[in-house]
C-alpha positions as CSV (number, residue, x, y, z in Angstrom):
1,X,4.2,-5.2,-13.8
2,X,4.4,-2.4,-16.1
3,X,0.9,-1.2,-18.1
4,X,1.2,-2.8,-21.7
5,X,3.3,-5.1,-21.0
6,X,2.8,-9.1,-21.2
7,X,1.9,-10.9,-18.0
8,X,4.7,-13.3,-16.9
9,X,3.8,-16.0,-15.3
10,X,5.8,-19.1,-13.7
11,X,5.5,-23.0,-14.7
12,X,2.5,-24.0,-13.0
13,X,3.3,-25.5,-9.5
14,X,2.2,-29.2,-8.4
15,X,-1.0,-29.9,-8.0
16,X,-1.3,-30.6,-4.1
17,X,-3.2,-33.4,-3.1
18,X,-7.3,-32.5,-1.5
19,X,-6.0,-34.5,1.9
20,X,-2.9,-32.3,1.4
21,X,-3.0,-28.8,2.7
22,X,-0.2,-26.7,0.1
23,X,2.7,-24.3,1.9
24,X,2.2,-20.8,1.8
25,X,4.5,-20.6,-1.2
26,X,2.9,-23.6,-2.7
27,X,-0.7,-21.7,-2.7
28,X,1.2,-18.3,-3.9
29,X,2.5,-20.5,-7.1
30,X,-0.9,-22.4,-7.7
31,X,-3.1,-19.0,-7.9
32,X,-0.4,-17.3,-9.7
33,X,0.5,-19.2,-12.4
34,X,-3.7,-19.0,-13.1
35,X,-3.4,-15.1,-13.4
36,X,-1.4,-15.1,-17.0
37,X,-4.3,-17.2,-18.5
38,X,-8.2,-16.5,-20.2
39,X,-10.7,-16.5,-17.1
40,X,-12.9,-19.1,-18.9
41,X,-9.6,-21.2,-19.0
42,X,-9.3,-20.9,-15.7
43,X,-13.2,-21.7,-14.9
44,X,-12.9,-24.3,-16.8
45,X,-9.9,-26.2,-15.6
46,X,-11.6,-26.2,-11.3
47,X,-14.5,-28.6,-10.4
48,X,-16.2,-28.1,-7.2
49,X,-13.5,-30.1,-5.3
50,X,-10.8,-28.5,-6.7
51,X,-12.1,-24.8,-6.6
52,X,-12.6,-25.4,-2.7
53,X,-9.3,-27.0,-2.3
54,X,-7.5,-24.0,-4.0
55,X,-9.7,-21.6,-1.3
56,X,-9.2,-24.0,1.3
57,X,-5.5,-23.4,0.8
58,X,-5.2,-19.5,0.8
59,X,-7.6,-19.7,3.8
60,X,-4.6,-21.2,5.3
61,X,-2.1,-18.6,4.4
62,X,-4.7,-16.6,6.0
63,X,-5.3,-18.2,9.2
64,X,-0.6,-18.3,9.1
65,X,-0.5,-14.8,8.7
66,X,-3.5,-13.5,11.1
67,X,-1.4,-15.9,13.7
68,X,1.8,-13.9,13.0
69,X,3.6,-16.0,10.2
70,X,5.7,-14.1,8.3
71,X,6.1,-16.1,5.6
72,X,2.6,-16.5,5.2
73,X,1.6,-12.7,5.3
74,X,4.8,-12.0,2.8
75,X,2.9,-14.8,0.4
76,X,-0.6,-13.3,1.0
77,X,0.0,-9.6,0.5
78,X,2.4,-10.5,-2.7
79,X,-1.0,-13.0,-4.1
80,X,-3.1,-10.1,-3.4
81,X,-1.3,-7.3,-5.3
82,X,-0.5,-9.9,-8.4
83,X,-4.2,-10.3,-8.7
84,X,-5.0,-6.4,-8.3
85,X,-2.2,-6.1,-10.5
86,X,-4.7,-8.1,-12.8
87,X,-7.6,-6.2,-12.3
88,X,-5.6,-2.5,-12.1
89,X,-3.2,-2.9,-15.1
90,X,-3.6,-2.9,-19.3
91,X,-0.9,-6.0,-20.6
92,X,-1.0,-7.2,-24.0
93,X,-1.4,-10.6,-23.4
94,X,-4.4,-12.8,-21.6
95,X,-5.2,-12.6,-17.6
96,X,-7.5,-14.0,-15.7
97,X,-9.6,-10.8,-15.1
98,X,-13.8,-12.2,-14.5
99,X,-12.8,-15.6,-13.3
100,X,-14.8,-17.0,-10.8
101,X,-12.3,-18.7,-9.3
102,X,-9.6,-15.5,-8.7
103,X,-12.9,-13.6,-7.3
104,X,-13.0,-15.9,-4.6
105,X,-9.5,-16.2,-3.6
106,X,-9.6,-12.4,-4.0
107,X,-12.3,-12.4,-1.5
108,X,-10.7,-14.5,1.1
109,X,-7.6,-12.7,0.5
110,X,-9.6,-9.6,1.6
111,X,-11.5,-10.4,4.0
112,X,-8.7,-11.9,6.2
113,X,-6.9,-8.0,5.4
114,X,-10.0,-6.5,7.0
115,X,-10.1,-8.6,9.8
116,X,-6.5,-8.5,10.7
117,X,-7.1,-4.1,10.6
118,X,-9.7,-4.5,12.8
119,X,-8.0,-6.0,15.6
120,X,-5.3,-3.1,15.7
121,X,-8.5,-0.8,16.4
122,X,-8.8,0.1,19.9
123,X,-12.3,-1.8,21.7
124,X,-14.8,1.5,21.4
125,X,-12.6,3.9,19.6
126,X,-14.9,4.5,16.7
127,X,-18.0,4.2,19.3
128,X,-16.5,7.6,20.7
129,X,-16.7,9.7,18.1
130,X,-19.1,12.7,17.9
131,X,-22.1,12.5,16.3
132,X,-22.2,16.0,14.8
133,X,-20.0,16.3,11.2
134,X,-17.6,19.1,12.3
135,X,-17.3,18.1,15.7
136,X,-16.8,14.3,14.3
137,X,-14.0,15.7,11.5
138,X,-12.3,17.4,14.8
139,X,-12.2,13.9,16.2
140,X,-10.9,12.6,13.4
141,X,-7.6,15.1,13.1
142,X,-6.9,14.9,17.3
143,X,-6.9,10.9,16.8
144,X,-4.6,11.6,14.3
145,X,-2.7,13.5,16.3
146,X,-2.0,11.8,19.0
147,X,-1.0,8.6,16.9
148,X,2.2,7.2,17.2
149,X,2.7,7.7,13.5
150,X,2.2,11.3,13.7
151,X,5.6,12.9,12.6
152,X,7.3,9.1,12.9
153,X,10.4,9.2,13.7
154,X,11.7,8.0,10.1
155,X,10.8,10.7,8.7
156,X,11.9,13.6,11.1
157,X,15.3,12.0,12.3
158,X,16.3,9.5,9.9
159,X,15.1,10.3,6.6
160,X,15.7,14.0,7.3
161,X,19.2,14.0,8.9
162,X,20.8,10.6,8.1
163,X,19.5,8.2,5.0
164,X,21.6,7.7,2.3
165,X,20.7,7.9,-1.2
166,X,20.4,3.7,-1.2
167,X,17.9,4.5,2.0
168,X,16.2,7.2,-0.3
169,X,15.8,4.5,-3.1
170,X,14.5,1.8,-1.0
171,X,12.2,4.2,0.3
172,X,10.5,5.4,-3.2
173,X,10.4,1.6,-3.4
174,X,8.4,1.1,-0.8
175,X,6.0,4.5,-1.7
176,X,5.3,3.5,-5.1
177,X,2.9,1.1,-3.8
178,X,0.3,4.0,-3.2
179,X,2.3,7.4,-4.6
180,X,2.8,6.0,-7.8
181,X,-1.0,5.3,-8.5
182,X,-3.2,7.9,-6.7
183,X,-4.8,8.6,-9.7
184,X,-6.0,5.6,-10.6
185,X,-7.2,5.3,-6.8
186,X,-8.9,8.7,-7.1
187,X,-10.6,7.2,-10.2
188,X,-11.9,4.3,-8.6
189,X,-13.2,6.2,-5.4
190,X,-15.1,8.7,-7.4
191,X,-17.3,6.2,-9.2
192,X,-21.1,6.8,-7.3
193,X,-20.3,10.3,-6.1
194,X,-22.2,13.5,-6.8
195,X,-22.7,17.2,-5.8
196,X,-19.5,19.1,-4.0
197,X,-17.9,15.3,-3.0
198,X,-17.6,14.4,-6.9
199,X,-16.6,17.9,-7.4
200,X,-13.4,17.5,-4.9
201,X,-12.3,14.3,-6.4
202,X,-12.4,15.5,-9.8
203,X,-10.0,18.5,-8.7
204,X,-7.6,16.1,-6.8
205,X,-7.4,13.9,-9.7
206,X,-6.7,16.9,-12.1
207,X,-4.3,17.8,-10.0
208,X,-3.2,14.7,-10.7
209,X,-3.2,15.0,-14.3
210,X,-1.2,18.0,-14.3
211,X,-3.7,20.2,-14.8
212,X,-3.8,18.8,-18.3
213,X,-0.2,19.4,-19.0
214,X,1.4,15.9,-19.5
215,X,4.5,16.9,-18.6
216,X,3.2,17.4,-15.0
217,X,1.5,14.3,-14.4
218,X,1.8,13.3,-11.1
219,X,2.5,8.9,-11.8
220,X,5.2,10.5,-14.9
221,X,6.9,12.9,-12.1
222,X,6.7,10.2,-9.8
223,X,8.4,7.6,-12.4
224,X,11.1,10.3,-12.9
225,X,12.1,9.2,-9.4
226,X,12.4,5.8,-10.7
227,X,14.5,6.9,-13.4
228,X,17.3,8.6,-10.9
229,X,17.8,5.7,-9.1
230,X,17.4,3.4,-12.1
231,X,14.7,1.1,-10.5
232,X,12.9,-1.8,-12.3
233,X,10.0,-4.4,-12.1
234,X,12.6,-6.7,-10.8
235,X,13.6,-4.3,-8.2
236,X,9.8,-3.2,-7.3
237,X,9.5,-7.0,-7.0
238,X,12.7,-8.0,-4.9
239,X,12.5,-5.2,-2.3
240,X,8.6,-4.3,-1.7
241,X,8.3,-5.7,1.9
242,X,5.0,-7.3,3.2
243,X,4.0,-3.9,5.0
244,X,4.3,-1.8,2.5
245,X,2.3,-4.4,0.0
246,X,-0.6,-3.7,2.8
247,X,-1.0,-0.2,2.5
248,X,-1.1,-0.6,-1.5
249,X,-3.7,-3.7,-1.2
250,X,-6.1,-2.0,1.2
251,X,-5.8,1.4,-1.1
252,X,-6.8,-0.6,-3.9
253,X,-9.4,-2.1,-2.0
254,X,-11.3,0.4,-0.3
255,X,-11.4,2.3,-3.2
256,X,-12.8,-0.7,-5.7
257,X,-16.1,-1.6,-4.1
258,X,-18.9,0.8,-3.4
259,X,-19.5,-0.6,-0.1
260,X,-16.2,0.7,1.0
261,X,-16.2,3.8,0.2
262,X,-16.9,5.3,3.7
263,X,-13.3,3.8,4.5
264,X,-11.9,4.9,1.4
265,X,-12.7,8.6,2.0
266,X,-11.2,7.8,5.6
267,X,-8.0,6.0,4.4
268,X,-7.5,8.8,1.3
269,X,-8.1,12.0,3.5
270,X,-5.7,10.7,6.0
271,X,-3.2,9.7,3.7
272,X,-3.6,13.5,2.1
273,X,-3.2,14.9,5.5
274,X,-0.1,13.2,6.9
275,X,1.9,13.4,3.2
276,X,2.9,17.4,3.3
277,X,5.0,17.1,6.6
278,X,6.6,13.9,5.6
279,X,7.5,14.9,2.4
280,X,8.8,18.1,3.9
281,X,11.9,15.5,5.2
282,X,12.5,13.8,2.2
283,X,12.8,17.2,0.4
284,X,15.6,18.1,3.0
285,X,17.4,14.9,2.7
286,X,17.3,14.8,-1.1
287,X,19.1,18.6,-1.2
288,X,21.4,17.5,1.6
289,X,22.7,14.5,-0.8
290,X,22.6,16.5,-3.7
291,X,20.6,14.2,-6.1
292,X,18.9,15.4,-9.8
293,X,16.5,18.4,-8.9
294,X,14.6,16.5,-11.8
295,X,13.5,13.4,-8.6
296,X,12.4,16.1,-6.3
297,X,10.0,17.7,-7.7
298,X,6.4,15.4,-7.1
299,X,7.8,15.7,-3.7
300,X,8.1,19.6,-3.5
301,X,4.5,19.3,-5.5
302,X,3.1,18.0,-2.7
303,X,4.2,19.8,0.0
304,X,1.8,22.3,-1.3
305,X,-0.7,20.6,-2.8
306,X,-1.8,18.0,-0.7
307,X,-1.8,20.4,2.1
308,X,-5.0,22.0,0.2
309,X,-6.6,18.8,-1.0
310,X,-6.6,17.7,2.8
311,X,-8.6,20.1,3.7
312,X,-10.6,20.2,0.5
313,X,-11.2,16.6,1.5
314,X,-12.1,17.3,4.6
315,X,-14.7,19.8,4.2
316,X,-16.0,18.7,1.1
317,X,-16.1,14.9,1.8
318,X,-15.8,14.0,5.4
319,X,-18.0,16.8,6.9
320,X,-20.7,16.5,4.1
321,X,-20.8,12.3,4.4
322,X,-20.3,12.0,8.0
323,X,-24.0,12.6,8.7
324,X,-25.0,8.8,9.4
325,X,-23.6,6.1,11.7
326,X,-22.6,3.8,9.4
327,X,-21.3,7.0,7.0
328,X,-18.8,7.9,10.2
329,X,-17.9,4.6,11.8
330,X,-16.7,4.0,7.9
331,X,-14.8,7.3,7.6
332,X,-13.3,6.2,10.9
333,X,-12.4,2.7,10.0
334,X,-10.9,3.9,6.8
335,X,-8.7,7.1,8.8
336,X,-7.8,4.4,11.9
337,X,-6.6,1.4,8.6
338,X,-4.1,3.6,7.4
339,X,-2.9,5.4,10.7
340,X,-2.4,1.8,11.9
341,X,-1.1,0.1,9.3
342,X,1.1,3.2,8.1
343,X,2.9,2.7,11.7
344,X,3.6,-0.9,11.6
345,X,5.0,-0.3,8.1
346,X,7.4,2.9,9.5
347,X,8.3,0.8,12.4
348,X,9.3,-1.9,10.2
349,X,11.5,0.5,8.3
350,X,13.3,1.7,11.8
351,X,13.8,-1.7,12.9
352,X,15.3,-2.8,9.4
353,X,18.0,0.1,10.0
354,X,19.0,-1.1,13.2
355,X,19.6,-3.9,11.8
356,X,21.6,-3.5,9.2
357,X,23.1,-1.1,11.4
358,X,24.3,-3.7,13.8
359,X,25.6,-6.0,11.0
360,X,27.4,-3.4,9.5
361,X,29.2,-2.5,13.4
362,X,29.9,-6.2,13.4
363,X,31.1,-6.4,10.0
364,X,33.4,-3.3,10.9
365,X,34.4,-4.4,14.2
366,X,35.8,-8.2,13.8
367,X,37.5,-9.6,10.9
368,X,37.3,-13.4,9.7
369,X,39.9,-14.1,11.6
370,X,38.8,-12.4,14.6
371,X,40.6,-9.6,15.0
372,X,39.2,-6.2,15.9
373,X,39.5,-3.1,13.6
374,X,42.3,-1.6,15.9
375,X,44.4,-4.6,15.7
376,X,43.7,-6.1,19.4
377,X,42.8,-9.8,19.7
């Protein structure tokens, strides 16, 4: 959904019986067609019964999707970003923002995000860090390092030397999810700060803000992407995949509650740090295809300037905060949430290319009536 704009939502779905557990989609439609209404209308309309019902039954997309049902994690993260959606967007017509009711799907939603992260962490790999800051932020960068997602191959081989400018689109697609609102992330993060950490967040974000020059606002150079490859709501809403849904939700939800912001300092300085060399490959691929120098440029922006707010963050943030246990097992959590999830959602891009790949070969190499492209039977 686009800021000041009126929230669509569906026909309301069945009601599905309390002896009746609902479908993943079923649950999706139930809490969403709730979103587009007043949150006392919402209150209002659940008794007991029916409030735990309607948890009861996203617990169950939870429990699909923590078992490895895709369906169920596509419905989950899509219910989770519609709500955020809710709570991170200006429309012009009524949404369920303060209901009782959305908080607790919310939280369930959440909490069964956290707990699937967790289980990609390694048994004792944030009990291994060092206790002292510098020597900890060292820790932090050689995990890093040694990730699987450091310099991913689909940024340094395909992206680089063979997407298209359909691959290119998909891609910003798929990077709006966090790229597109950093500064609204920054702006929830920083709330509760002080000193030198407050000081380094307010430069990012100004950063952000184009150093006060609205032509050079980051989310408007960004959107000038969207405007070279003509991309929509309905497009944003068709071809955002399940993965890259994840790395927007958990963004938004670090950053929105105080008691995460250990992770969300983790999860943003990472994010910082691995953006300059990736970006450094979509720059090259966007000059080999010869697209509008006008799509480039938050790209080329950031080549530069991340590569300083990484290490502003880490100096000024990390090293400052990472003075108590639970200060550095977060910071950890946070760093080890994004390399992680980032992976799975770069994997999933590879393996989509293959794919199509191998559909296109076999497209190319029979014909309906069986015959190969050289003529043989």
């Amino acid at each position: 959904m686009l800021d000041g704009q009126e929230w669509e939502h569906p026909v309301p779905a069945l009601q599905v019986p309390v002896d009746q557990p609902a479908g993943p989609r079923e649950a999706f439609e139930e809490v969403f067609s709730w979103l587009g209404r007043e949150p006392d209308e919402v209150d209002d309309a659940f008794d007991s019964a029916d409030r735990d019902r309607l948890v009861a039954s996203v617990e169950s997309i939870n429990d699909l999707a923590f078992a490895g049902d895709v369906e169920a994690f596509n419905y989950q993260q899509l219910l989770l970003s519609k709500i955020y959606a809710v709570a991170t967007q200006i429309f012009t017509s009524p949404v369920a923002e303060g209901s009782v009711v959305i908080h607790e799907v919310t939280r369930a939603l959440e909490r069964a995000c956290l707990r699937s992260e967790d289980r990609y962490i390694e048994p004792g790999q944030i009990g291994s860090a060092p206790k002292e800051p510098a020597a900890f932020l060292s820790w932090l960068k050689r995990v890093a390092k040694n990730h699987r997602v450091y310099k991913h191959p689909y940024y340094r081989e395909y992206i680089r030397d063979h997407a298209t400018a359909e691959d290119l689109r998909k891609y910003i697609i798929q990077e709006s999810v966090v790229d597109g609102r950093f500064d609204d992330l920054l702006a929830m993060m920083q709330v509760g700060t002080s000193g030198a950490e407050k000081m380094e967040i307010a430069g990012n974000f100004w950063d952000e803000m184009g150093n006060g020059n609205p032509d050079e606002v980051h989310t408007h150079l960004f959107n000038q992407i969207f405007q070279v490859f003509s991309i929509d709501q309905e497009d944003l809403d068709r071809e955002l995949t399940a993965e890259a849904l994840l790395s927007g939700n958990l963004a938004v939800l670090l950053c929105r509650y105080r008691r995460f912001h250990p992770e969300a300092i983790g999860f943003l300085g990472m994010t910082e740090w691995l953006a300059p060399d990736r970006f450094v490959h979509v720059v090259h691929a966007w000059n080999r295809l010869g697209l509008p120098d006008v799509g480039i440029v938050y790209h080329k922006l950031h080549i530069t300037i991340d590569s300083r707010h990484a290490a502003g963050w880490f100096h000024n943030v990390v090293v400052p905060s990472a003075t108590s246990v639970r200060m550095r097992e977060g910071i950890a959590r946070g760093a080890l949430w994004r390399l992680n999830s980032s992976a799975r959602y770069l994997d999933e891009r590879l393996a989509k290319l293959a794919d199509d790949a191998t559909a296109e070969a076999d497209r190319l190499l029979i014909s309906p009536k069986g015959v190969t492209h050289d003529g043989t039977q």
